[in-house]
C-alpha positions in Angstrom: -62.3 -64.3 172.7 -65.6 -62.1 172.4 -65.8 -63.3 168.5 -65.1 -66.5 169.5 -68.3 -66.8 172.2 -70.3 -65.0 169.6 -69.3 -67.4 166.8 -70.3 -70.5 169.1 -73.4 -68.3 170.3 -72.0 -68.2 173.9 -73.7 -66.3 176.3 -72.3 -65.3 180.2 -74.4 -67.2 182.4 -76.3 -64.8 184.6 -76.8 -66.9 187.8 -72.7 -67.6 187.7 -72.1 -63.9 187.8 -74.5 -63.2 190.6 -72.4 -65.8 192.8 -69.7 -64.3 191.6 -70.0 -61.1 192.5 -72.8 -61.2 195.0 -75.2 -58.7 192.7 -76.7 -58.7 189.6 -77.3 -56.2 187.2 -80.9 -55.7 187.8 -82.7 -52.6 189.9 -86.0 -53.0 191.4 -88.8 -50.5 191.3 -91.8 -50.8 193.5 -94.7 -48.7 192.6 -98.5 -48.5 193.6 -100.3 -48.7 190.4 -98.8 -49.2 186.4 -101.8 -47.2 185.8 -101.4 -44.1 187.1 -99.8 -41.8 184.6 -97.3 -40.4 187.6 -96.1 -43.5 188.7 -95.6 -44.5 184.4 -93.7 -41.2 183.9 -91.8 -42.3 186.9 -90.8 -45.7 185.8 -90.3 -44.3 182.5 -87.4 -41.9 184.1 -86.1 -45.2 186.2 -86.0 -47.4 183.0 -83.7 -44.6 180.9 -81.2 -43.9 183.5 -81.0 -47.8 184.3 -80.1 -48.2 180.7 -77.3 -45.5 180.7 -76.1 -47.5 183.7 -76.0 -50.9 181.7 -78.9 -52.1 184.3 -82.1 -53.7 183.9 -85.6 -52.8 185.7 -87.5 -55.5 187.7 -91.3 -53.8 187.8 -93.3 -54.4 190.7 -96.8 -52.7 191.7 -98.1 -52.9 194.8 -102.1 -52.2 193.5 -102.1 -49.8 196.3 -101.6 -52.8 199.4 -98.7 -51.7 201.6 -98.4 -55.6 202.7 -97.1 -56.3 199.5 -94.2 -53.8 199.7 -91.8 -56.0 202.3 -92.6 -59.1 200.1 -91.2 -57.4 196.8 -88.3 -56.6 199.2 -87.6 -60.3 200.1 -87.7 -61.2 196.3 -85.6 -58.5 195.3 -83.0 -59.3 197.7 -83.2 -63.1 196.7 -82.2 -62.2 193.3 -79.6 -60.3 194.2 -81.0 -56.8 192.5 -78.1 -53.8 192.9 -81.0 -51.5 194.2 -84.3 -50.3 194.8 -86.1 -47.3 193.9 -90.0 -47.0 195.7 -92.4 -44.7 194.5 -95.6 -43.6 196.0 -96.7 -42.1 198.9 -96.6 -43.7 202.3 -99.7 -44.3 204.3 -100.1 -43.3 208.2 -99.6 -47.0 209.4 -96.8 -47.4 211.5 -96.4 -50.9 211.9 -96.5 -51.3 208.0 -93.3 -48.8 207.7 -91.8 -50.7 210.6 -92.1 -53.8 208.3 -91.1 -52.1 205.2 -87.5 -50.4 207.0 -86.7 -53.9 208.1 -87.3 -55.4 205.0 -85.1 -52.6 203.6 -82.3 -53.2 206.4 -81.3 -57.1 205.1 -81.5 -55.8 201.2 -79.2 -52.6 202.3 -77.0 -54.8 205.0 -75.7 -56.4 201.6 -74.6 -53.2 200.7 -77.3 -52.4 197.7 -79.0 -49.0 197.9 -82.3 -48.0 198.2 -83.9 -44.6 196.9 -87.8 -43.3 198.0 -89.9 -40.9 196.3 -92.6 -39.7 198.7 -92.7 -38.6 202.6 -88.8 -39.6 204.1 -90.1 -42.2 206.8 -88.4 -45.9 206.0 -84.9 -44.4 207.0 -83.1 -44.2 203.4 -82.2 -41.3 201.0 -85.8 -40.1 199.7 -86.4 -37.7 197.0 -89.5 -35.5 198.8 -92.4 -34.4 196.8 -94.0 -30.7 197.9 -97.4 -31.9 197.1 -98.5 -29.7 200.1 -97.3 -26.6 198.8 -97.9 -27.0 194.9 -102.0 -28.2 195.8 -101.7 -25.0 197.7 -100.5 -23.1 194.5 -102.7 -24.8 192.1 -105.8 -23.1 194.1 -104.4 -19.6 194.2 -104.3 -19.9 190.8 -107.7 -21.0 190.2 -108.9 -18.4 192.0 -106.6 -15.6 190.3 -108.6 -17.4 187.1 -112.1 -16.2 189.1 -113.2 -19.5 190.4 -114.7 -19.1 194.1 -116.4 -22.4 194.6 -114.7 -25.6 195.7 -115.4 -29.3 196.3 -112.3 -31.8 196.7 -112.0 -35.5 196.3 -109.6 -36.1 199.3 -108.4 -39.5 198.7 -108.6 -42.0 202.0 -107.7 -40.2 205.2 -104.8 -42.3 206.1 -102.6 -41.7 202.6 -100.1 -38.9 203.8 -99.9 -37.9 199.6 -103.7 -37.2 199.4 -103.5 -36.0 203.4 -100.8 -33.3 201.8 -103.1 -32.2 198.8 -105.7 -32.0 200.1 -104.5 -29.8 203.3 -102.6 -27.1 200.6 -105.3 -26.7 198.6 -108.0 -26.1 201.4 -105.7 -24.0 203.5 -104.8 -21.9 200.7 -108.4 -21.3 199.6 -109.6 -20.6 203.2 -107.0 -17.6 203.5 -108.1 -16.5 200.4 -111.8 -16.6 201.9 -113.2 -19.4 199.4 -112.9 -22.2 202.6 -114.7 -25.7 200.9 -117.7 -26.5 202.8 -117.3 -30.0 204.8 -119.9 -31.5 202.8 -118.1 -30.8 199.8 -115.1 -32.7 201.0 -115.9 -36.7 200.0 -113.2 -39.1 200.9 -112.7 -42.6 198.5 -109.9 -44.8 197.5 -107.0 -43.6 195.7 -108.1 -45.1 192.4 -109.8 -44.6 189.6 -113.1 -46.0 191.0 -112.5 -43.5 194.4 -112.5 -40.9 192.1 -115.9 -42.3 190.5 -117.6 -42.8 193.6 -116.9 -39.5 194.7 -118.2 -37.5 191.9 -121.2 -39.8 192.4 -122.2 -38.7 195.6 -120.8 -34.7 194.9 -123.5 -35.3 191.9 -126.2 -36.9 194.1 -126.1 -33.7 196.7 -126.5 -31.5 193.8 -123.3 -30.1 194.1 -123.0 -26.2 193.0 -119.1 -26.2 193.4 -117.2 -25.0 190.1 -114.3 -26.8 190.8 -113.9 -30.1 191.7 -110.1 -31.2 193.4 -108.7 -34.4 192.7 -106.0 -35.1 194.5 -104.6 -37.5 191.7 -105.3 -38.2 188.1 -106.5 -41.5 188.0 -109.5 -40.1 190.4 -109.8 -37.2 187.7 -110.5 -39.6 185.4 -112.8 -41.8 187.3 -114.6 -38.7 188.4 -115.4 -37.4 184.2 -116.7 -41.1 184.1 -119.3 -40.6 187.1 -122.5 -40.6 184.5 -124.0 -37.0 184.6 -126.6 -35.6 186.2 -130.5 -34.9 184.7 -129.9 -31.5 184.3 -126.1 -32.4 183.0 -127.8 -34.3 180.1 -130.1 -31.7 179.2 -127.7 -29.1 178.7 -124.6 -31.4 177.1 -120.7 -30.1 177.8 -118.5 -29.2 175.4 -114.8 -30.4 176.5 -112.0 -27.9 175.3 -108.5 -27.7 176.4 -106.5 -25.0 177.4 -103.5 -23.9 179.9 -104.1 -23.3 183.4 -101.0 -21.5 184.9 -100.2 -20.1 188.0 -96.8 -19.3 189.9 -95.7 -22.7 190.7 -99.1 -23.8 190.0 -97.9 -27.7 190.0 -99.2 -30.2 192.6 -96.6 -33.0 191.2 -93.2 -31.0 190.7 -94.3 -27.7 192.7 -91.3 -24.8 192.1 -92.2 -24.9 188.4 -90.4 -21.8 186.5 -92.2 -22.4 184.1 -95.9 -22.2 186.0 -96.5 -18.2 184.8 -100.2 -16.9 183.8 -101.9 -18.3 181.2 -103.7 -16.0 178.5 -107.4 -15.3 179.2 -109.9 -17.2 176.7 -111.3 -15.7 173.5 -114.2 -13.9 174.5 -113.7 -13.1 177.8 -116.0 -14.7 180.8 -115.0 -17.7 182.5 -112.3 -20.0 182.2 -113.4 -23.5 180.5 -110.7 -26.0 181.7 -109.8 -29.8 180.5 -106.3 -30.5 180.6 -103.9 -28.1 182.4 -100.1 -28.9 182.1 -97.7 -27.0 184.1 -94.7 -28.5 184.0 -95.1 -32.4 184.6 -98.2 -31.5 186.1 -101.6 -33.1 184.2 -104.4 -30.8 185.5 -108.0 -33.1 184.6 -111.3 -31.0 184.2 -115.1 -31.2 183.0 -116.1 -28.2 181.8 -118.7 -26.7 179.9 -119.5 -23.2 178.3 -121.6 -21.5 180.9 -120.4 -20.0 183.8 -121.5 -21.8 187.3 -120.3 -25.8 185.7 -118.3 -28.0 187.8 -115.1 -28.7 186.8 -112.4 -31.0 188.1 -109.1 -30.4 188.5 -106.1 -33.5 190.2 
C-alpha cells in the first residue's frame, strides 16, 4: 500500500488525521524575541528533540507583549498542536498570568501538555532558571579578576528575569564591599535599544564604572552600539577576546562544572574582556587596553 500512495503521489491529509485523533503532530513554542541569541539557542534545542519525536515546531514570538501570550494559546489549541513549550521570563503582572493559566487550562483540559522555562507561576511543569544565583557568581568572579567598579543595566523593573540578575549581581558585589552606586543602576526595556539607551545615559553622567552589567545580551549589544564618548574617540578601543571564568560563573545555566578560572592575560595588569563563554553563557564586553575602561558584561 505505501508504494502504491507514493506511485499515485498520495499524501495523508493532515486535517483528516487531526479529526481523527483529536491532535496533530505539531508542538508550539512561544518565545519573546527570535532575536535574542537565548531564546534562538532555545528553539534550536525544541526544534531537534521535536524531530526525534517525529513532530513539527509552530514558532511564535511574543516581541516582548505578554497580551499576546493567551492569543498564541487560543491558536494553538485551534489547531490542535500536541504541546506547548514557553520560554522567557514572566513579568510581575498578575492579571496577565491569570490570563495566560486560563488560556493554558482549555489547551491542557484536552489533554496536551505544556512545559515553562522561567519563574514556575502559570501552574504547569516549568524548567527554573537560577538567574539569581549565577548573576551573583558572574560578579564574584569579576572581582576575583580585580574589577571593583560597577554600573548595571537592570532591565524594566517589573520583568522578574532582569529583577533576578540584577538582585544576584548587586547583592553579591555589596558583600564583597564593591555595592553599585544608585546612580549607576539605569533601568530600560529588555531589548536591544534598552540596552542602547542605557549606555547613553551611563555615558552622558560620565560614568567611571569598569564594568558595565547587562542583564541580557541583546542589551550588551545595544549598549557597544551607544556611540562613544569625546574622550572614547580620542583614545580608540581595541576589542580582544578572551575567557572570563569563575566557579559557576554563568548567569544563563548557573552550576556550570565547567566555570573554573581562566588564565591571567599576557603581560599581566588588568583583564581586557569581549566575549566571555562559560558554559552556554555569552558574556558581552567593551574593553580597551588601559586600566580604568568601562566594560560590559550580560
Amino acid at each position: 500500500m505505501p508504494d502504491r500512495m507514493l506511485t499515485l503521489n498520495n499524501v495523508p491529509d493532515a486535517n483528516a488525521q487531526a479529526m481523527a485523533r483529536g491532535r496533530t503532530t505539531s508542538l508550539g513554542l512561544i518565545v519573546h524575541d527570535t532575536a535574542d541569541p537565548y531564546f534562538s539557542s532555545i528553539a534550536a534545542g525544541v526544534m531537534i528533540a521535536a524531530e526525534h519525536a517525529g513532530l513539527a515546531v509552530t514558532l511564535a514570538s511574543t516581541q516582548h507583549d505578554p497580551s499576546r501570550e493567551p492569543r498564541f494559546v487560543e491558536v494553538l489549541t485551534r489547531q490542535r498542536a500536541l504541546a506547548i513549550v514557553i520560554a522567557g521570563g514572566r513579568r510581575d503582572d498578575s492579571e496577565a498570568d491569570a490570563l495566560m493559566t486560563r488560556a493554558l487550562e482549555g489547551f491542557r483540559r484536552a489533554g496536551r501538555s505544556v512545559a515553562l522555562i522561567g519563574q514556575p507561576l502559570l501552574g504547569v511543569d516549568t524548567v527554573v532558571i537560577e538567574n539569581r544565583t549565577g548573576a551573583a557568581a558572574l560578579a564574584r568572579a569579576l572581582v576575583d579578576l580585580g574589577y571593583r567598579s560597577f554600573a548595571v543595566l537592570s532591565g524594566p523593573t517589573n520583568h522578574l528575569t532582569a529583577r533576578d540578575r540584577c538582585a544576584g549581581f548587586c547583592e553579591a558585589l555589596t558583600g564583597l564591599g564593591c555595592a553599585v552606586h544608585p546612580n549607576a543602576m539605569i533601568t530600560s526595556d529588555f531589548t536591544r535599544d534598552g540596552g542602547y539607551d542605557g549606555m547613553q545615559s551611563l555615558l552622558r553622567q560620565g560614568t567611571t564604572a569598569q564594568i558595565v552589567f547587562a542583564v541580557n545580551d541583546v542589551m550588551a549589544v545595544g549598549a557597544i552600539a551607544a556611540p562613544p564618548t569625546p574622550a572614547e574617540r580620542a583614545h580608540p578601543v581595541r576589542v580582544r577576546t578572551s575567557d572570563v571564568r569563575g566557579p559557576q560563573a554563568c548567569a544563563r545555566s548557573a552550576g556550570c562544572a565547567r566555570c573554573a578560572p581562566g588564565p591571567a592575560l599576557p603581560g599581566g595588569g588588568e583583564p581586557s574582556v569581549t566575549n566571555a563563554r562559560t558554559s552556554r553563557f555569552f558574556c558581552s564586553a567593551r574593553a580597551g587596553q588601559a586600566p580604568g575602561r568601562t566594560r560590559l558584561v550580560s
